[in-house]
N, C-alpha and C positions, 0 to 999 in steps of 0.2 A: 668317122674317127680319123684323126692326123696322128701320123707315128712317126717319132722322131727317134733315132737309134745313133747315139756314140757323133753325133754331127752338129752339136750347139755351139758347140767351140769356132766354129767357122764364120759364122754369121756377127757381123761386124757392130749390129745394131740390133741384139737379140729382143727385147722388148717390144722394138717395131717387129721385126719380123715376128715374135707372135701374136701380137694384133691384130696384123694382117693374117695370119691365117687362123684368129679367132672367127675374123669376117666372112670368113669361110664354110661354117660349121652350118649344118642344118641344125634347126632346132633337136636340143638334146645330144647334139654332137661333145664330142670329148677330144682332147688334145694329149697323148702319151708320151712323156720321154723317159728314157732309159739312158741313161749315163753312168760314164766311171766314178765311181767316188776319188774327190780328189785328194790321193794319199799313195803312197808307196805300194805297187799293188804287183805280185808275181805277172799277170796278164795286162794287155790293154797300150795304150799309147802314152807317150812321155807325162808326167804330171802338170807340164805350164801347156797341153792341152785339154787338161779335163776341166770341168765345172763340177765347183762344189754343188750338193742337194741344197742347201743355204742359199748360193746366189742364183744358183735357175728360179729356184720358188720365189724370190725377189723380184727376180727380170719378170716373172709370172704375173707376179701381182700387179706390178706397174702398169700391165699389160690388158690387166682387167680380168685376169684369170683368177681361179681359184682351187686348192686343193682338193680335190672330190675323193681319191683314195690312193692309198700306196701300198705295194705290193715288197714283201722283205725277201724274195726267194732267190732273189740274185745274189752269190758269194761278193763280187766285185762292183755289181752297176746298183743305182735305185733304177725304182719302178715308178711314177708317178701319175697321175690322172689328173686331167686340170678340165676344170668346167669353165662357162666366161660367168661371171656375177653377175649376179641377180641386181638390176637396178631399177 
C-alpha cells in the first residue's frame, strides 16, 4: 500500500506522479489518499492548496487507477482507495 496524506497539492504533474507509483504496487497493491476537502474548513491548510475529491479521482483515472472504496469518517479529509484497472 502507497499512502498519501494532505500532500497531492505539491506535485506538479499529479497523474504522472501516480502512474509512477501505480508502477510500484505489487500485485493487489492499493494507492490511499486522504485530503482536505476543498472548501472553507475550521482546520487544515489554505483552500488554493487543497484538491477537490472530484479532481484527484480525475488525476486518478488518467492515471489508470480506479476507485476501489471510500471511507466517510473523516469530518474534513476524504478517504479514498485506488486500485490500477483491470486491462
Amino acid at each position: 500500500m502507497i499512502l498519501i496524506v494532505d500532500t497531492y497539492h505539491h506535485f506538479p504533474d499529479g497523474p504522472a506522479y501516480l502512474r509512477r507509483l501505480s508502477q510500484s504496487l505489487r500485485p493487489g497493491g492499493r494507492i490511499v489518499n486522504i485530503d482536505f476537502h476543498k472548501r472553507a474548513l475550521p482546520v487544515g491548510p489554505p483552500i488554493e492548496h487543497k484538491v477537490a475529491r472530484e479532481t484527484f479521482l480525475k488525476d486518478a483515472a488518467a492515471a489508470g487507477l480506479a476507485l476501489a472504496s471510500e471511507h466517510g469518517f473523516l469530518p474534513y479529509q476524504y478517504f479514498v482507495v485506488l486500485t490500477p484497472q483491470r486491462r
